[in-house]
DOBADO-194433 format. One record per residue (C-alpha): x negated, y negated, z negated; chain. Coordinates in Angstrom, 3 decimals, padded with zeros to 6 digits. Layout:
! residues N
(rec (X, Y, Z), 'A')
...
This chain:
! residues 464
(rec (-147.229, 178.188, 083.990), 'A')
(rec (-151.079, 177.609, 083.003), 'A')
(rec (-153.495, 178.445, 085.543), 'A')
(rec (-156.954, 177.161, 083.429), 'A')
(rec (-158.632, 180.166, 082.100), 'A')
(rec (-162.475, 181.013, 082.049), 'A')
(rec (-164.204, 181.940, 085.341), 'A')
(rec (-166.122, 185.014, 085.262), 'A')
(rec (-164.386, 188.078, 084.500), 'A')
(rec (-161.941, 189.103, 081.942), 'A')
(rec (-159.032, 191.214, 081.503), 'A')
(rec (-155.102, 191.686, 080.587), 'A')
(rec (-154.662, 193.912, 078.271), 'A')
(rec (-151.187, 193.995, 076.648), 'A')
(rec (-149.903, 191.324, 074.156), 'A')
(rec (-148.413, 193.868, 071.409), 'A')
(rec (-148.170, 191.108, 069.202), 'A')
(rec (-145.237, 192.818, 067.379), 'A')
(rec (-145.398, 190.906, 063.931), 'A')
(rec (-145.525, 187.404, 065.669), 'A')
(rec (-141.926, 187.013, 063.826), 'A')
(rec (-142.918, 187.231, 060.540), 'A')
(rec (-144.048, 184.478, 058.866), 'A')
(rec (-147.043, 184.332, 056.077), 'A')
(rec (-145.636, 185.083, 052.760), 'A')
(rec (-147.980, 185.110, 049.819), 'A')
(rec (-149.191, 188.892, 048.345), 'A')
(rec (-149.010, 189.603, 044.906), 'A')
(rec (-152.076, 188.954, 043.392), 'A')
(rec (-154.109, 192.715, 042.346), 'A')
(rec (-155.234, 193.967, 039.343), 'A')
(rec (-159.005, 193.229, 039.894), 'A')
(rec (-160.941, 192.261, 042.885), 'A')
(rec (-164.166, 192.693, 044.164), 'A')
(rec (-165.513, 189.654, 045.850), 'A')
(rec (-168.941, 189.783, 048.100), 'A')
(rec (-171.549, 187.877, 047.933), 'A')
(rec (-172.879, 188.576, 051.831), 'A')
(rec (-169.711, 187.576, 053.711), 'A')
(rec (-170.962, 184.862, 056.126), 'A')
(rec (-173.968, 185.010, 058.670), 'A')
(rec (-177.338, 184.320, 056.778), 'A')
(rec (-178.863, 184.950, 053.840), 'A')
(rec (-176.265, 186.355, 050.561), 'A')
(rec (-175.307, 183.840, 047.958), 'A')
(rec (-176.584, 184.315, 044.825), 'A')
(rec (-174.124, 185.225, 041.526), 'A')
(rec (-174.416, 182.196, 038.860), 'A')
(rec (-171.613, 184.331, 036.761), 'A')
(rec (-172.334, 187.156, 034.018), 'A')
(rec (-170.180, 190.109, 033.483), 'A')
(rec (-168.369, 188.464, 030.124), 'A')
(rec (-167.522, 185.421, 031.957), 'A')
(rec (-163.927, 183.664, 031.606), 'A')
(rec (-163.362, 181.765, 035.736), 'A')
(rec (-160.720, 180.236, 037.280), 'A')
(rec (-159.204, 179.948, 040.563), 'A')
(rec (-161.335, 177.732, 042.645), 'A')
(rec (-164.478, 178.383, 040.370), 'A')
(rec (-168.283, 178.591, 042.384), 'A')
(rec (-169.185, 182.183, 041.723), 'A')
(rec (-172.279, 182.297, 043.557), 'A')
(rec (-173.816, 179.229, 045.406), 'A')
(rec (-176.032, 179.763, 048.861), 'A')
(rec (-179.410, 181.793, 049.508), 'A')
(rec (-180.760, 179.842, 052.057), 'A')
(rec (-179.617, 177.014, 054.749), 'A')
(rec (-177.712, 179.400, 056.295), 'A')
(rec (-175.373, 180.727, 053.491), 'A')
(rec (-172.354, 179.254, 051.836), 'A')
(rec (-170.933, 179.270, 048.564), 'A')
(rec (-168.077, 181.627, 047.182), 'A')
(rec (-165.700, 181.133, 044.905), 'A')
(rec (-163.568, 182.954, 042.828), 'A')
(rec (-160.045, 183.046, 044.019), 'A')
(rec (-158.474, 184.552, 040.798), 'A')
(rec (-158.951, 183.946, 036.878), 'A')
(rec (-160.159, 186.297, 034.881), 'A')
(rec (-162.872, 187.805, 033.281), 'A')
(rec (-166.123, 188.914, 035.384), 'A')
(rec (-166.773, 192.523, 034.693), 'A')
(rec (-169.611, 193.529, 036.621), 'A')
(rec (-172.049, 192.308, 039.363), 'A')
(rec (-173.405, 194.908, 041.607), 'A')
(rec (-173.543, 197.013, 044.185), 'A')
(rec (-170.198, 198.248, 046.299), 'A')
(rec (-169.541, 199.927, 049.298), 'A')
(rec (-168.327, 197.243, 051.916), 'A')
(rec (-165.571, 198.509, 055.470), 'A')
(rec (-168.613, 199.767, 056.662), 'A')
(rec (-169.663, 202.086, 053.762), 'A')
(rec (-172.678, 199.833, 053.255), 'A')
(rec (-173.628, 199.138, 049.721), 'A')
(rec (-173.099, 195.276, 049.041), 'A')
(rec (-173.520, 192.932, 046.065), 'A')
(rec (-169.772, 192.343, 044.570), 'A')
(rec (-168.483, 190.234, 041.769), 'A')
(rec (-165.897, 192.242, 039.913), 'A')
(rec (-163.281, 190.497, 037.892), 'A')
(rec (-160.406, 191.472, 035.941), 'A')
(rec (-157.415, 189.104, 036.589), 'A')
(rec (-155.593, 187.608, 034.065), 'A')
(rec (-152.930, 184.772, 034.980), 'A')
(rec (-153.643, 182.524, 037.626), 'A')
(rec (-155.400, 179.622, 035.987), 'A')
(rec (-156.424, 177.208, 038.863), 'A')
(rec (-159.340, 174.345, 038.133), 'A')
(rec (-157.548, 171.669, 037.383), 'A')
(rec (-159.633, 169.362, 040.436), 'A')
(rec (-157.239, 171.328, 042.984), 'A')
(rec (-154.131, 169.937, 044.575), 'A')
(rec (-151.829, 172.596, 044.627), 'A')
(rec (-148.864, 169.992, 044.935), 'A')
(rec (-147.395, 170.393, 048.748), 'A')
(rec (-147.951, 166.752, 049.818), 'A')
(rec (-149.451, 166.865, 053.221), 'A')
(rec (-152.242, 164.029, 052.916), 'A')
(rec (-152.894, 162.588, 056.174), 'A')
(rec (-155.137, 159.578, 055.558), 'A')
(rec (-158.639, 160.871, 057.157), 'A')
(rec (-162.229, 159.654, 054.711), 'A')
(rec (-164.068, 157.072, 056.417), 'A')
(rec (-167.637, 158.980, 055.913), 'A')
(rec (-168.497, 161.795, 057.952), 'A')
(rec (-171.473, 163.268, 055.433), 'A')
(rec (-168.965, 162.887, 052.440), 'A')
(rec (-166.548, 165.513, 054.581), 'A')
(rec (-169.407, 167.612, 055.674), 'A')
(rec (-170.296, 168.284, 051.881), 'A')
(rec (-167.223, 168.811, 051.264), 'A')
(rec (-167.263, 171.845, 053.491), 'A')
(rec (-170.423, 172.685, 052.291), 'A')
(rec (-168.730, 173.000, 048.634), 'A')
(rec (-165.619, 174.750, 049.298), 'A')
(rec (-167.455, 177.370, 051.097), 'A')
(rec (-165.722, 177.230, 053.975), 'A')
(rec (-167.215, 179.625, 057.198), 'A')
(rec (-166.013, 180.096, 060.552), 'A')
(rec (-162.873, 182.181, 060.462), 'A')
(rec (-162.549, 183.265, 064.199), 'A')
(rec (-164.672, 186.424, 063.670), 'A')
(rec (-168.586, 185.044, 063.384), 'A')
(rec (-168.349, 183.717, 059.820), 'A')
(rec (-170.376, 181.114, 060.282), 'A')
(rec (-171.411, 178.180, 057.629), 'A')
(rec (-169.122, 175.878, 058.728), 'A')
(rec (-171.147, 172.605, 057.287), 'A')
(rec (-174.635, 174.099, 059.677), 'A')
(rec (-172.361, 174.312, 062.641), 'A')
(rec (-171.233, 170.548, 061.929), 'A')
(rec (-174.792, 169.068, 061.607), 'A')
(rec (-175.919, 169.336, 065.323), 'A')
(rec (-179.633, 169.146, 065.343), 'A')
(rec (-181.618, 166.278, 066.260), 'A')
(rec (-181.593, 165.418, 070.733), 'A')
(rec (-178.183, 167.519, 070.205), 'A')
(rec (-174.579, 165.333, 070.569), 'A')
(rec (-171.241, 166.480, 070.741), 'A')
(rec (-169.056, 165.625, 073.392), 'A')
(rec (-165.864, 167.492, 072.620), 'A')
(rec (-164.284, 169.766, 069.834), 'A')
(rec (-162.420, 172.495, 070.546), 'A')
(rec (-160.338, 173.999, 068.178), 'A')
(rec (-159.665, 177.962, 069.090), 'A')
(rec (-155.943, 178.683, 068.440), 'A')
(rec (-155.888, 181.065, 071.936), 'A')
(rec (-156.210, 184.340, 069.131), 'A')
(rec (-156.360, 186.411, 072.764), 'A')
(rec (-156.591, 190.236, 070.723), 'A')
(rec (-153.935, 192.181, 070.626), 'A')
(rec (-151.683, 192.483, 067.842), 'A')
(rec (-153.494, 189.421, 066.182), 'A')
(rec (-150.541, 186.898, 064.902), 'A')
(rec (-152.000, 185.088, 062.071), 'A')
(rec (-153.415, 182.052, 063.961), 'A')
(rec (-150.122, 181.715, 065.846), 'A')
(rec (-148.073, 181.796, 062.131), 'A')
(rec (-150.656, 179.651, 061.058), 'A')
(rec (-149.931, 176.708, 063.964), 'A')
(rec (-146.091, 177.305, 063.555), 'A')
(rec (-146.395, 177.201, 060.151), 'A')
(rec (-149.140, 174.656, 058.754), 'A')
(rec (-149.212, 172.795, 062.083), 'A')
(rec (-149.850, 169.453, 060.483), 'A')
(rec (-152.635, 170.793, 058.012), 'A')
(rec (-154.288, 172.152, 061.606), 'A')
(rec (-153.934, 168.472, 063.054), 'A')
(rec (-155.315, 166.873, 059.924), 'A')
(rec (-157.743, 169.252, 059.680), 'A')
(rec (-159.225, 168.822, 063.430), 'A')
(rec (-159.380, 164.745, 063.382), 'A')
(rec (-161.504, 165.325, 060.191), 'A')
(rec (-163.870, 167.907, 062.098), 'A')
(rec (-163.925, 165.159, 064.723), 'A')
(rec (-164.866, 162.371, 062.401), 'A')
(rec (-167.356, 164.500, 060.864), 'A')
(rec (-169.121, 164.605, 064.249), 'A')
(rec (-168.594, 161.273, 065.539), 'A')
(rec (-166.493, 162.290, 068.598), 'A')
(rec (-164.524, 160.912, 070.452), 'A')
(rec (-162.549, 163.902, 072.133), 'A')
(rec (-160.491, 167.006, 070.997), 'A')
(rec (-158.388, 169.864, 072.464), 'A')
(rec (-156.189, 172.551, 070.371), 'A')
(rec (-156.352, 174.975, 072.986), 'A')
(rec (-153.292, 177.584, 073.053), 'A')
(rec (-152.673, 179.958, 075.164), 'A')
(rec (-149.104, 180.223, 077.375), 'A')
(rec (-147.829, 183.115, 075.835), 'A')
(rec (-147.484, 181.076, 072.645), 'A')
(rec (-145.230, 178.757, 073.958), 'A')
(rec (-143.077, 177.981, 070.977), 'A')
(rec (-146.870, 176.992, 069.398), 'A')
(rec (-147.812, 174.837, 071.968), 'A')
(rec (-144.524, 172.633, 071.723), 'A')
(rec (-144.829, 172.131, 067.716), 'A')
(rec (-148.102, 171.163, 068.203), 'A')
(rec (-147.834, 168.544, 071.339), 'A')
(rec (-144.444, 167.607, 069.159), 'A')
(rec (-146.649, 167.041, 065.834), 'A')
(rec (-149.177, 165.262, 067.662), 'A')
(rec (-146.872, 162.868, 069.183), 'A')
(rec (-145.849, 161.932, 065.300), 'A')
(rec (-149.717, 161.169, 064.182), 'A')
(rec (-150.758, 159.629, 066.858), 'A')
(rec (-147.655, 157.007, 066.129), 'A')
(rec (-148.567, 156.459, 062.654), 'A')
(rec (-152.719, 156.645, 062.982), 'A')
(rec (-155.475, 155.798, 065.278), 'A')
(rec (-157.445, 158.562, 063.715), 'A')
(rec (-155.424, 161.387, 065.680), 'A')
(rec (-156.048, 159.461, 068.946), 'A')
(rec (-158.397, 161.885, 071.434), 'A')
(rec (-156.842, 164.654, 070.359), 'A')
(rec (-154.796, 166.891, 072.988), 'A')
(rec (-153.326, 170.051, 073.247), 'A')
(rec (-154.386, 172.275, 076.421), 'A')
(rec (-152.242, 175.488, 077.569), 'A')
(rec (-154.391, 178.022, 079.298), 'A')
(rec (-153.157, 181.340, 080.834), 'A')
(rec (-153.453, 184.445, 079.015), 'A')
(rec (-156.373, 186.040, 079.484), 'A')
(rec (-158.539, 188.564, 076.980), 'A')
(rec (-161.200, 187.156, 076.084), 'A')
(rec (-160.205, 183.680, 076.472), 'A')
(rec (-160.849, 182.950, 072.565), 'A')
(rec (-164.563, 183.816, 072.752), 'A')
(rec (-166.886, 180.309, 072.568), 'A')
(rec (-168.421, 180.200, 075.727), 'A')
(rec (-165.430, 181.551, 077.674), 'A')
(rec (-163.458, 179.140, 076.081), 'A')
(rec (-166.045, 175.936, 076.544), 'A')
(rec (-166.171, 177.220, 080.525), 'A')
(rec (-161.538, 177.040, 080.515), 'A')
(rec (-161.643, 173.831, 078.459), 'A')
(rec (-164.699, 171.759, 079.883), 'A')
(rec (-165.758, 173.701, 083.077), 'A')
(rec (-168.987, 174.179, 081.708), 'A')
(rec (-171.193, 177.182, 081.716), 'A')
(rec (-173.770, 178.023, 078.179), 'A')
(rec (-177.050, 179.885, 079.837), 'A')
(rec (-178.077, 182.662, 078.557), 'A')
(rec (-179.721, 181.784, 075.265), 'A')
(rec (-177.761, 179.030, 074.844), 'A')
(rec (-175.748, 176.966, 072.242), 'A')
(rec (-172.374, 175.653, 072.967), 'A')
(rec (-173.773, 172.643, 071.602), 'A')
(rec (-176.161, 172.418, 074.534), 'A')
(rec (-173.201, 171.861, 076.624), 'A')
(rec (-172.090, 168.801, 074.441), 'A')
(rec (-169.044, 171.473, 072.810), 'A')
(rec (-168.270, 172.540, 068.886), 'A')
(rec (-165.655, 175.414, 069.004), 'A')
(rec (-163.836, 176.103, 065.243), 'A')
(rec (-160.808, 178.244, 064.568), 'A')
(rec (-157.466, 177.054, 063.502), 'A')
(rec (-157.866, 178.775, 060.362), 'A')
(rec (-160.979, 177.476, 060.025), 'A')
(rec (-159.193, 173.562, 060.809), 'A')
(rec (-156.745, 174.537, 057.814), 'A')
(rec (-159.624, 175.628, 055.553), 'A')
(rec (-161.328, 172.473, 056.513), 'A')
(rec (-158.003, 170.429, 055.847), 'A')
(rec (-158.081, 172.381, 052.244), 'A')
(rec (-161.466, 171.557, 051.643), 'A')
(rec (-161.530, 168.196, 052.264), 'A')
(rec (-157.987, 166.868, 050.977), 'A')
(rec (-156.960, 169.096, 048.557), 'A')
(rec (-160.179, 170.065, 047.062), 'A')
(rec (-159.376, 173.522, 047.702), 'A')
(rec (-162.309, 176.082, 048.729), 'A')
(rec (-161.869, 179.400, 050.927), 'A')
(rec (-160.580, 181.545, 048.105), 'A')
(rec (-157.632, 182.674, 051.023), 'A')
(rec (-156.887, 183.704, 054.565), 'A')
(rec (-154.031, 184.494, 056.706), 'A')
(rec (-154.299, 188.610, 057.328), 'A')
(rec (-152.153, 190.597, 059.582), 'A')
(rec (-151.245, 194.010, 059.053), 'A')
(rec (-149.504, 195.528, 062.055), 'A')
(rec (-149.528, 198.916, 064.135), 'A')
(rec (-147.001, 200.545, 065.777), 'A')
(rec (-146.823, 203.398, 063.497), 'A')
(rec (-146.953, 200.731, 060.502), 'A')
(rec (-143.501, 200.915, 058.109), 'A')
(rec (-143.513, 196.889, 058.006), 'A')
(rec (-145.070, 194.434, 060.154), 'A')
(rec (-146.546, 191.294, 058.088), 'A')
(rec (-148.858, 187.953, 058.060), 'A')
(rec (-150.043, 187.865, 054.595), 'A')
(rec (-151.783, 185.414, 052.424), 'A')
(rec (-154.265, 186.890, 051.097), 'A')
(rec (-156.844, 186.273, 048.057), 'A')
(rec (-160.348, 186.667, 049.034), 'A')
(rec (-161.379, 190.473, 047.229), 'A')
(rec (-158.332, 191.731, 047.380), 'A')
(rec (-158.898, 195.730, 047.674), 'A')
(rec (-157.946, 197.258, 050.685), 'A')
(rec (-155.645, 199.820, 049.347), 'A')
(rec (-153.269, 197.413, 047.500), 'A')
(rec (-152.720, 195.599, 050.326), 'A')
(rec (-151.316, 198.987, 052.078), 'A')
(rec (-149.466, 200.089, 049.237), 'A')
(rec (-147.690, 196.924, 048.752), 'A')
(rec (-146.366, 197.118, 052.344), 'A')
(rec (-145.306, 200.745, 051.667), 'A')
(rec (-147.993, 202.861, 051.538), 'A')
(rec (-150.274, 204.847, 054.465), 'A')
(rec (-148.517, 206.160, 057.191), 'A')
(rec (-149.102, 210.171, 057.751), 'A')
(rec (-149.485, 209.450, 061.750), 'A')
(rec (-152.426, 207.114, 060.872), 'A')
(rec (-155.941, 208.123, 062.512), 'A')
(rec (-157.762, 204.951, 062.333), 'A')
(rec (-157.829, 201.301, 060.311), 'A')
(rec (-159.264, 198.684, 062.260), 'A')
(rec (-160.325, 195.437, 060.604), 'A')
(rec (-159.418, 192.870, 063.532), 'A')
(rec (-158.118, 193.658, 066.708), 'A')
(rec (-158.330, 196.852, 069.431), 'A')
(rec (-160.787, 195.169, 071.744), 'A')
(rec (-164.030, 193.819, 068.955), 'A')
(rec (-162.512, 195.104, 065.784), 'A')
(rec (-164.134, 197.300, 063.469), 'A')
(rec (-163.273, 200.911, 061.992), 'A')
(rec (-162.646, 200.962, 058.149), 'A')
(rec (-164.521, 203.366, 056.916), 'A')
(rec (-163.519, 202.683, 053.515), 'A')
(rec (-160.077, 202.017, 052.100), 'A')
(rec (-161.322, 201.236, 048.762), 'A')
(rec (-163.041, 197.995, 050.114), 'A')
(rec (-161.728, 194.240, 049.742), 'A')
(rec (-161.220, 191.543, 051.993), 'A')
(rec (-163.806, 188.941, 052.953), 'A')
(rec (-163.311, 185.647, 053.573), 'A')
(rec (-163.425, 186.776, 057.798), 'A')
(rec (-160.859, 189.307, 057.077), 'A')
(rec (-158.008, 188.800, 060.093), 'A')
(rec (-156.081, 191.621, 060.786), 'A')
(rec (-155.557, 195.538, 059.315), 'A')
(rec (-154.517, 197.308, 062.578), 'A')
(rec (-153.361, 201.064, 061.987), 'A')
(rec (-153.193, 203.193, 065.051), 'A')
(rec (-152.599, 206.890, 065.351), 'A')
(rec (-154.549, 209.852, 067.137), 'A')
(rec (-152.914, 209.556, 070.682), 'A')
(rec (-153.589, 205.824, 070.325), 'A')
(rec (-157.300, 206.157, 069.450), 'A')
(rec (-157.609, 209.561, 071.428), 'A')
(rec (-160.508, 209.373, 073.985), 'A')
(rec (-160.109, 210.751, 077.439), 'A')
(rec (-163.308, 212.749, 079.042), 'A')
(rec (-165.823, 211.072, 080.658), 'A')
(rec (-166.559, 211.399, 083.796), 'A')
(rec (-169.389, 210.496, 086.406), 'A')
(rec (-169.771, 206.498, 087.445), 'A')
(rec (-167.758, 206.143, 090.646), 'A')
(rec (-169.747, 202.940, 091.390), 'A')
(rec (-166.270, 201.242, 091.687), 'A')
(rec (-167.788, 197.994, 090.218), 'A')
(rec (-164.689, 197.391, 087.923), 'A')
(rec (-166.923, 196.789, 084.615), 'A')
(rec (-168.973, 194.057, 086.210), 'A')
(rec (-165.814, 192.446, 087.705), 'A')
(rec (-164.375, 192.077, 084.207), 'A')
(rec (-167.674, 191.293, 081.927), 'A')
(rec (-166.893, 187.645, 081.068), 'A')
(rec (-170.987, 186.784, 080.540), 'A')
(rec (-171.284, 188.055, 084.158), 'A')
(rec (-173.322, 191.258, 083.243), 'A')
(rec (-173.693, 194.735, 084.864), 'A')
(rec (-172.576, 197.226, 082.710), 'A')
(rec (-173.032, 200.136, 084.761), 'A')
(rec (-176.914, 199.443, 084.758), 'A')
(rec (-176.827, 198.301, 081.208), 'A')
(rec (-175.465, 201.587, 080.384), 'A')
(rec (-178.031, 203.367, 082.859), 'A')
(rec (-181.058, 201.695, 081.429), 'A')
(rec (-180.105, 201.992, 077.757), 'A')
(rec (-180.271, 206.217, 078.924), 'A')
(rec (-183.077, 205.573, 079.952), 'A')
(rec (-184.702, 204.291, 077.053), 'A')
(rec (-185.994, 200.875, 079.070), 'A')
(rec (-185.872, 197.992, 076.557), 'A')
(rec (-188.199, 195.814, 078.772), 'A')
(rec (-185.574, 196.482, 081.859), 'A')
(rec (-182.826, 195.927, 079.240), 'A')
(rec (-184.397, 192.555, 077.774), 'A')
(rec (-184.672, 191.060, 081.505), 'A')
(rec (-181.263, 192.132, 082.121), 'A')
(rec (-179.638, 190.162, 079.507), 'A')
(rec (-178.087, 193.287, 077.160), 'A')
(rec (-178.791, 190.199, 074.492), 'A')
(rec (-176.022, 188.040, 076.030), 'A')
(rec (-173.278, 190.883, 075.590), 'A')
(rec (-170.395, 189.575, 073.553), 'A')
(rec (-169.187, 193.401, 072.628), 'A')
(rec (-165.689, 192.089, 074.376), 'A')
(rec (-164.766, 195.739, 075.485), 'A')
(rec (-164.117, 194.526, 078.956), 'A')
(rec (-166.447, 197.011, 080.353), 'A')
(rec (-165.082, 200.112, 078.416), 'A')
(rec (-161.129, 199.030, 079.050), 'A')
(rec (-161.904, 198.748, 082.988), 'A')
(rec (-164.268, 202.052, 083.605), 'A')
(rec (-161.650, 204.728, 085.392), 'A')
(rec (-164.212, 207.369, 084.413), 'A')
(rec (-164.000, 206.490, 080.425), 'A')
(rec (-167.921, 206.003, 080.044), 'A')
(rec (-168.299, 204.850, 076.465), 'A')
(rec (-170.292, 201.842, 078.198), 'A')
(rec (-169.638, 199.487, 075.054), 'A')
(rec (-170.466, 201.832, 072.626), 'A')
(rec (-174.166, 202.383, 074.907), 'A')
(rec (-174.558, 198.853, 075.296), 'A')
(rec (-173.735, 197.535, 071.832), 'A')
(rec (-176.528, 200.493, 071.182), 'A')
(rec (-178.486, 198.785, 073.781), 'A')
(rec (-178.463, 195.196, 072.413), 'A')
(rec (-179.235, 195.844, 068.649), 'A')
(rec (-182.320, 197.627, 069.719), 'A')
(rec (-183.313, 194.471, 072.080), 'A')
(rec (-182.374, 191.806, 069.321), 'A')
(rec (-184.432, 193.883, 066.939), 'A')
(rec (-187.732, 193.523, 069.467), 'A')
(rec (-186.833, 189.754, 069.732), 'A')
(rec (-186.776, 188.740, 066.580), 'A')
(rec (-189.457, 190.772, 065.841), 'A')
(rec (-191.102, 189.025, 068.617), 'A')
(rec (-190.458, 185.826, 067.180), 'A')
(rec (-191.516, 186.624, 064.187), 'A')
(rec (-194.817, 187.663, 064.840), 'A')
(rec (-194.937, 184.360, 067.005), 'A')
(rec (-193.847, 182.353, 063.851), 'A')
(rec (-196.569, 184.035, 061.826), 'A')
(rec (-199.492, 183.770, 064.405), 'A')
(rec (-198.593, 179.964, 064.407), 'A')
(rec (-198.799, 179.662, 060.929), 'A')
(rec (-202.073, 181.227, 060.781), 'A')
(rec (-203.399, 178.882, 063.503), 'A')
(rec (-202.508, 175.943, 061.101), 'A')
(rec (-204.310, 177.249, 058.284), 'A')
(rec (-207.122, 177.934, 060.115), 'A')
(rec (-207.371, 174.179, 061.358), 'A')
């Protein structure tokens, strides 16, 4: 059995990972779908389409607001009917594309054919714009621009890639269909992250309760690295199970034994982290000149008629998704997008997918039923498990206390919003709820901050 894991807290929650036997099958396509423009960290993309406008599969919609954006494409064909404002999970209003569907008409500059290409381009900015132009963003929760996150900045080297296949949530099954199932695209798809950064050294890391994944993969491997040099470096690591082994630092610290300060980049540490899904959207990308109009979802829950890993088109409403799989159960009391532990409530059923959309988790009231809080016992148990080696009890004390200053030079900015804290505490304090409180309100003073820094020493420069 594995014994690497991460060193500083964490916990064991159980696996429930109840749809791991079902494999991805493709859902029907919808009627119409809404897709976002705002569904990667940074600044929205920007429509280039008109309501009127015949697109295809694979079309650019709307192309990127800034450095830190990405472009979207449409992943149906039809006819645009409207661009404007939609409620999002959340309930927030968002900027959606709207088209009607009509066939599926694919551009024609798309491999759809099943050949598995496994020659890797020589040229590491050709593959890095190719990213860039099939929109692809990190697909382990962040959503972020994949093609930024592959273009260290300058003094800044990578020393290892790590692709993320642990998927340490509960219930979460998609990643582990996705290795089982498009294992070789995953492969492929890592030795061209690595020759897009020039390094040398790789590791799938999976973790031991995926066992059946780890052997397909090391068995896989074996194959490439027969037939090409280009797969060389690349290794598969088993760590034990342990929640949250798939977060970046925690996993840098199991893989590498190295520790990201506070602050910090993984890339400071000489790591790059990317999901498997985020490999296989790479893969896509680069050799089949196929953007991110897709993504694994699963839809489990114990009180859920039919367990499933679907494929699922980008803007694909909420609702249809349900109904296809046999409608809302009556016990159901909450939707989570993602997992138990850092999921989000739906607040909306009427929403679509994004391109970060993982998992629809359905849970009923006993399931999601709170037990009363009680007073801190000073037991300690929420600083044992915080895995950035924080002290929830007094990050939950201070944020009562209205002390930002005390909160800023305790580190509430480092919280991951893991849940570790809240799934130890015997006396049910809502400490994640506090602290997640706790951290917007410090990250809003930083930037802020910085801002005001950025400005002052702009104004100095004029004034020279």
């Amino acid at each position: 059995m594995a014994r690497r894991t991460f060193s500083i807290g964490g916990v064991h929650p159980a696996d429930s990972k109840i749809s791991r036997d079902c494999r991805i099958e493709a859902l029907p396509l919808p009627p119409t779908v809404y897709i976002s423009v705002a569904q990667h960290i940074g600044a929205p993309a920007v429509p280039v389409v008109a309501p009127g406008d015949k697109v295809k599969v694979g079309q650019v919609i709307a192309e990127p607001g800034g450095f830190m954006s990405a472009y979207i494409h449409s992943s149906v064909s039809g006819t645009v009917k409207s661009i404007g404002p939609r409620k999002d999970l959340a309930g927030n209003l968002q900027t959606y594309v709207e088209i009607a569907v009509e066939g599926d008409e694919w551009l024609e500059t798309i491999d759809r054919t099943d050949t598995v290409v496994t020659t890797i381009p020589e040229d590491p900015k050709a593959i890095i714009e190719k990213i860039k132009l099939g929109g692809v963003v990190g697909l382990g929760g962040a959503t972020f621009p994949t093609h930024v996150k592959l273009s260290p900045p300058p003094g800044k080297k990578c020393e290892m890639l790590i692709i993320n296949g642990c998927e340490c949530e509960p219930y979460l099954t998609s990643d582990f269909r996705t290795l089982l199932e498009k294992g070789e695209q995953v492969i492929i798809g890592t030795a061209i992250i690595k020759r897009s950064l020039g390094v040398g050294k790789a590791t799938i890391a999976i973790e031991d309760n995926k066992p059946e994944a780890i052997a397909h993969i090391e068995s896989l491997l074996e194959k490439f690295k027969a037939e090409s040099d280009s797969y060389s470096g690349i290794e598969v690591m088993s760590l034990m199970k342990k929640y949250p082994e798939g977060g970046e630092k925690q996993l840098i610290d199991a893989v590498m034994r190295r520790q990201v300060k506070s602050g910090g980049l993984p890339i400071d540490v000489g790591a790059v982290v990317q999901n498997v899904a985020t490999a296989l959207a790479v893969y896509d990308a680069v050799q089949k000149n196929k953007p991110l109009i897709d993504n694994s979802v699963t839809v489990t829950g114990e009180c859920f008629p039919r367990q499933a890993n679907l494929l699922v088109r980008v803007g694909t409403p909420l609702n249809f998704i349900i109904d296809h799989l046999g409608g809302m159960p009556a016990d159901t009391a909450k939707v989570i997008s993602g997992g138990p532990m850092m999921g989000k409530a739906i607040a909306n059923l009427e929403a679509s997918t994004l391109k970060g959309t993982g998992a629809l988790l359905f849970l009923t009231g006993e399931q999601t039923r709170r037990k009363p809080e009680s007073n801190c016992i000073r037991c300690g148990k929420c600083a044992d498990a915080c895995p950035m080696g924080l002290e929830p009890y007094l990050l939950n004390r201070l944020y009562k206390a209205g002390d930002t200053d005390a909160l800023e030079e305790n580190a509430v900015q480092d919280c991951i919003q893991c849940g570790c804290c809240l799934y130890s505490c015997p006396a049910y304090i809502p400490l994640l709820d506090n602290i997640s409180l706790a951290r917007g309100q410090v990250m809003g003073i930083m930037k802020a901050r910085a801002a005001a820094a950025r400005a002052a020493a702009e104004a100095q420069k004029s004034n020279k």
